[in-house]
C-alpha positions in Angstrom: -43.6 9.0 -9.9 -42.6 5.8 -9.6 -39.4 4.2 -9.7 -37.9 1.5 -10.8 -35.0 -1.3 -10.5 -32.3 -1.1 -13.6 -29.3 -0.3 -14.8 -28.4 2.9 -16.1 -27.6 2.4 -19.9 -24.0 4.3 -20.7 -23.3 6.4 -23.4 -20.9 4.9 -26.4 -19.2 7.3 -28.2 -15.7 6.2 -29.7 -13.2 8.9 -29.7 -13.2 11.4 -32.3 -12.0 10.5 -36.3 -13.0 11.5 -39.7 -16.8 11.7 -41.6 -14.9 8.9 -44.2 -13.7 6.2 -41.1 -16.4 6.9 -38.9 -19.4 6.3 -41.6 -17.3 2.7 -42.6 -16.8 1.8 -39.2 -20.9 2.0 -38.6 -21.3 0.0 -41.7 -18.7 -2.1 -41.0 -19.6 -2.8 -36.8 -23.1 -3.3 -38.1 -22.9 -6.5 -40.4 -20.3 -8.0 -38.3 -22.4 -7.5 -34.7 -25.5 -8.5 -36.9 -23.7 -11.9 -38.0 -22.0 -12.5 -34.7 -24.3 -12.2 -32.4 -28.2 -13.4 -34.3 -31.4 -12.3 -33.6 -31.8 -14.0 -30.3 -29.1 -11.5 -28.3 -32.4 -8.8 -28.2 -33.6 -11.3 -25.6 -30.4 -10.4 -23.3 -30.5 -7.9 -20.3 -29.1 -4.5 -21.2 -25.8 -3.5 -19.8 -24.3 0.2 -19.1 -23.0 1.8 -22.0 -20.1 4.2 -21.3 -16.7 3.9 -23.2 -15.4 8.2 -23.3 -14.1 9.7 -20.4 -15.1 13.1 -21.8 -19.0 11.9 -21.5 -18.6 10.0 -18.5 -19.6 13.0 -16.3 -23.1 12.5 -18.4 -23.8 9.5 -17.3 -22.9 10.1 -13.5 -25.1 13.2 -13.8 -28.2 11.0 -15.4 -27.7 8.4 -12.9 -28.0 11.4 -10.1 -30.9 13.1 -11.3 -34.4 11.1 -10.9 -35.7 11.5 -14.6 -38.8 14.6 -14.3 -36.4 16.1 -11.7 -34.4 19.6 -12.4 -34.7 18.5 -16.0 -34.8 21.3 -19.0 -37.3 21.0 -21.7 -35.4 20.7 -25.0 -36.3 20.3 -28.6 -36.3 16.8 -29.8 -37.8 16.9 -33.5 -35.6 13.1 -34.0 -37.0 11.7 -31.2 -37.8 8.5 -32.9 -34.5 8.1 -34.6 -32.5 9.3 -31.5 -35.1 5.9 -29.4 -34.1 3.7 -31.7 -30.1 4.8 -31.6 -30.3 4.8 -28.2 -31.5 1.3 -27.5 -29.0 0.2 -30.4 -26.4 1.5 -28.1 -27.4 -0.3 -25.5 -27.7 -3.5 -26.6 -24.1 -3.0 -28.8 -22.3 -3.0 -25.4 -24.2 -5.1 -23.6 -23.2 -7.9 -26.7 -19.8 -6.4 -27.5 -18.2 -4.0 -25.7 -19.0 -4.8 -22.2 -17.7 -8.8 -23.1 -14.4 -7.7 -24.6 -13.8 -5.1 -21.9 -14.2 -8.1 -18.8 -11.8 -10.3 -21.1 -9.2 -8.1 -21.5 -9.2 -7.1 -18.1 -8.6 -10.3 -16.9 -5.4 -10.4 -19.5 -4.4 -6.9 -18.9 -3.6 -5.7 -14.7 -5.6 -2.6 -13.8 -2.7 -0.6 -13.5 -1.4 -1.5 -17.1 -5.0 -0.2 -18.6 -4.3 2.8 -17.0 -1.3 3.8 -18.2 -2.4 2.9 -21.8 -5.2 5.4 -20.9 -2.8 8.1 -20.5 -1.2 7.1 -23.3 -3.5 7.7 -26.0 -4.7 10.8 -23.9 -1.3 12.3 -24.1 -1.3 11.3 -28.3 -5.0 13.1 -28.5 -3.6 16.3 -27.4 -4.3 18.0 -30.6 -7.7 19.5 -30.2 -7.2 20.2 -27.0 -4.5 22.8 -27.6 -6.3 23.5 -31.2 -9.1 24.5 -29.0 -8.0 26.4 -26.0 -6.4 28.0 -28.9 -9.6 29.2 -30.7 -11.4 29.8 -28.0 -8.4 32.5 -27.0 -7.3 30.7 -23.9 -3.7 30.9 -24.7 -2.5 29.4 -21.3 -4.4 26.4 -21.2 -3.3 25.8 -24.8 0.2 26.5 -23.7 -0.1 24.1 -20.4 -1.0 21.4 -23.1 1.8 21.9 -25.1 3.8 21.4 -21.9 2.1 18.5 -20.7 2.7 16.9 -24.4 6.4 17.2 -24.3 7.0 16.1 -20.7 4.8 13.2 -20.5 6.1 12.0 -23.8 9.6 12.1 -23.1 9.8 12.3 -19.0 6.7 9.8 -19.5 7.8 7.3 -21.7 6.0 8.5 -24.7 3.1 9.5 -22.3 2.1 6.1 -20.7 2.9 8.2 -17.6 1.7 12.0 -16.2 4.7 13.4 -14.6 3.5 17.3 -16.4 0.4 16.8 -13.3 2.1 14.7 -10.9 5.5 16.3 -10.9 4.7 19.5 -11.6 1.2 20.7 -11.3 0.0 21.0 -15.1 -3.1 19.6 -15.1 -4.9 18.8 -18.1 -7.1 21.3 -20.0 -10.1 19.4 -22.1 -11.6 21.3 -25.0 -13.5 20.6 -28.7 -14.9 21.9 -31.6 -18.0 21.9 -30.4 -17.4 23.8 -27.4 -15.8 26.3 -29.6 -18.7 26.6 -32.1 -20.5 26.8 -28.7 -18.6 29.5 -27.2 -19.1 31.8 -30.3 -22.5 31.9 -30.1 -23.1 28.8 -32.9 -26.5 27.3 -32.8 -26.3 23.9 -31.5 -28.9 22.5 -33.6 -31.2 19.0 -32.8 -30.3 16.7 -30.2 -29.3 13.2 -32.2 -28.3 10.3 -30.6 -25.9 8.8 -32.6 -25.2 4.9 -33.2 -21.8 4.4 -31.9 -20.9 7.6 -30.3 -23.8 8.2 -28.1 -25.6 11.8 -27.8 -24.9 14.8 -29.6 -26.3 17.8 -31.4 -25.6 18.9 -34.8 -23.0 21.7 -33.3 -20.8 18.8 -31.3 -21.3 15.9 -34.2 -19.7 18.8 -36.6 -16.9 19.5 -33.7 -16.4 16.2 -33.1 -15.5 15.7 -37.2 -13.7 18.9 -37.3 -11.6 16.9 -34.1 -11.3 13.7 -35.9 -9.4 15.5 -38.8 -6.7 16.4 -36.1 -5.9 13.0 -35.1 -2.1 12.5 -36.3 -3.0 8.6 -37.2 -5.0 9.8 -40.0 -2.0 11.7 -41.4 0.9 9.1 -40.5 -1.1 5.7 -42.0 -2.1 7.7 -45.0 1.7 8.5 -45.9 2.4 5.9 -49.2 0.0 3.6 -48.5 -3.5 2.2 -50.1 -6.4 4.0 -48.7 -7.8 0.9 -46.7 -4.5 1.1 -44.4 -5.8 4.9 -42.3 -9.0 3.2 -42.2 -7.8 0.1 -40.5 -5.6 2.2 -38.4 -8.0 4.4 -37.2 -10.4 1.6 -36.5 -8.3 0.1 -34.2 -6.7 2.8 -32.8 -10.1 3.7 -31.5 -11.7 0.3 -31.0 -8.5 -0.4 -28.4 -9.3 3.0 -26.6 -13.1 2.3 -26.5 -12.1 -1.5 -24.7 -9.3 -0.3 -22.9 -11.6 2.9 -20.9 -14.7 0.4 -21.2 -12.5 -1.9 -19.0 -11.9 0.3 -16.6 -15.4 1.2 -15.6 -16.9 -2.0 -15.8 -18.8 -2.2 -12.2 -19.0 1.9 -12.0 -22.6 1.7 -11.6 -24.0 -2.1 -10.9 -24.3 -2.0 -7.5 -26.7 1.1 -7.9 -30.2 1.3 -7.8 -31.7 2.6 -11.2 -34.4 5.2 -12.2 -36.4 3.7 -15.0 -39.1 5.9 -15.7 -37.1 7.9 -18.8 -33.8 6.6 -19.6 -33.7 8.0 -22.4 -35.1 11.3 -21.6 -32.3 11.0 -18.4 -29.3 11.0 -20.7 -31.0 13.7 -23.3 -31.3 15.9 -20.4 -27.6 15.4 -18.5 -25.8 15.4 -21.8 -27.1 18.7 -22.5 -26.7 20.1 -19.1 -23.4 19.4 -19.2 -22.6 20.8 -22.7 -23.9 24.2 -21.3 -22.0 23.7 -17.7 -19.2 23.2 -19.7 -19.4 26.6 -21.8 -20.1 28.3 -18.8 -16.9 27.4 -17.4 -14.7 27.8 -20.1 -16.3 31.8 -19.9 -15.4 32.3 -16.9 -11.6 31.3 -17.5 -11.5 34.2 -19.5 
């Protein structure tokens, strides 16, 4: 097999929100990337594509494992869809997230993009308790509820982790899909999506079911025209995507790249992961 020079593509998937915002945010980053950028950016090199720290284990793991290596051999029946999504991704941060990530870095210190990391992970704590909760780890689900009340107040509304660094609570990560997961809930076909990188039917239904948890949806919506929870959720999530983008810019660029499947690379860690995942939740029980 041989191998060749490249660089891993990332997966982009924005942080979880409603069917309604995230089928008007595709049409929406669509025109305007299609206007902005013209049809001579499919000339450009392609850039890693990573922007959720939930998936970012994925990529590591793709990067790790030579493609045709230790790989499972899964269903794809969109195969063709999923290709096309995939290279979409690609090229969408290598013309737009990548760019705005390096310029607001150079705006925004390295420690200040961290903090604003743990700030809107302390705000998405949500589904993470919702989910420890279904899945009948009442501890973890607890620990959360801990971790939300000291880092928002001992914090300073959660731009700091005192509940880990203080006093040992460490955070607990859980969704929907995972649940549907752990009851025995077919996952369905493997889709790539445009935007939020791989999935299956099973996780794109969690990560929905998630979305609908997110307290901006509920706060914007309160007296106001239904445009305003749209805007609000855009760029609630657009600033999370550029603010963790931002803080993995060169994760991967000095590394050598296997080039033989890329796509089949990320198909195969993404689902790996899914069922490591399950597999350790069980075992908490």
């Amino acid at each position: 097999m041989a191998y060749l020079h490249n660089r891993l593509p990332r997966s982009l998937r924005f942080a979880e929100m409603s069917r309604k915002v995230q089928f008007r945010i595709v049409l929406t980053a669509v025109v305007a990337a299609a206007i902005t950028l013209g049809g001579n950016a499919f000339a450009q090199d392609i850039a890693p594509l990573s922007n959720n720290p939930t998936r970012q284990g994925i990529v590591q793991q793709a990067e790790q494992t030579p493609p045709g290596e230790n790989q499972g051999v899964y269903s794809d029946p969109l195969a063709p869809f999923n290709e096309a999504m995939f290279t979409f991704n690609m090229k969408l941060d290598d013309w737009v997230l990548r760019p705005v990530a390096k310029g607001y870095s150079f705006i925004a210190p390295e420690p200040v993009r961290k903090h604003v990391g743990e700030f809107w992970n302390n705000v998405d704590v949500i589904p993470r308790f919702a989910n420890n909760l279904f899945q009948g780890h009442f501890a973890d689900a607890g620990g959360e509820v801990a971790r939300f009340g000291i880092n928002t107040t001992l914090g300073v509304a959660g731009f700091f982790d005192p509940a880990e660094n203080w006093f040992g609570l460490k955070e607990h990560p859980n969704d929907f899909g995972l649940t549907l997961r752990s009851y025995g809930t077919p996952t369905g076909a493997y889709i790539m999506l445009p935007f939020f990188g791989p999935s299956t039917v099973a996780d794109t239904v969690g990560m929905i079911v998630d979305g609908a948890m997110n307290p901006v949806s509920y706060v914007s919506y309160m007296g106001a025209p239904v445009w305003v929870p749209i805007v609000a959720n855009t760029g609630w999530r657009v600033g999370e995507a550029v603010n963790y983008r931002s803080l993995h810019m060169d994760q991967f660029e000095e590394a050598d790249r296997y080039a033989v499947d890329l796509y089949g690379a990320v198909q195969d860690a993404y689902l790996q992961t899914r069922e490591h995942k399950v597999k350790a939740l069980k075992t908490e029980d």
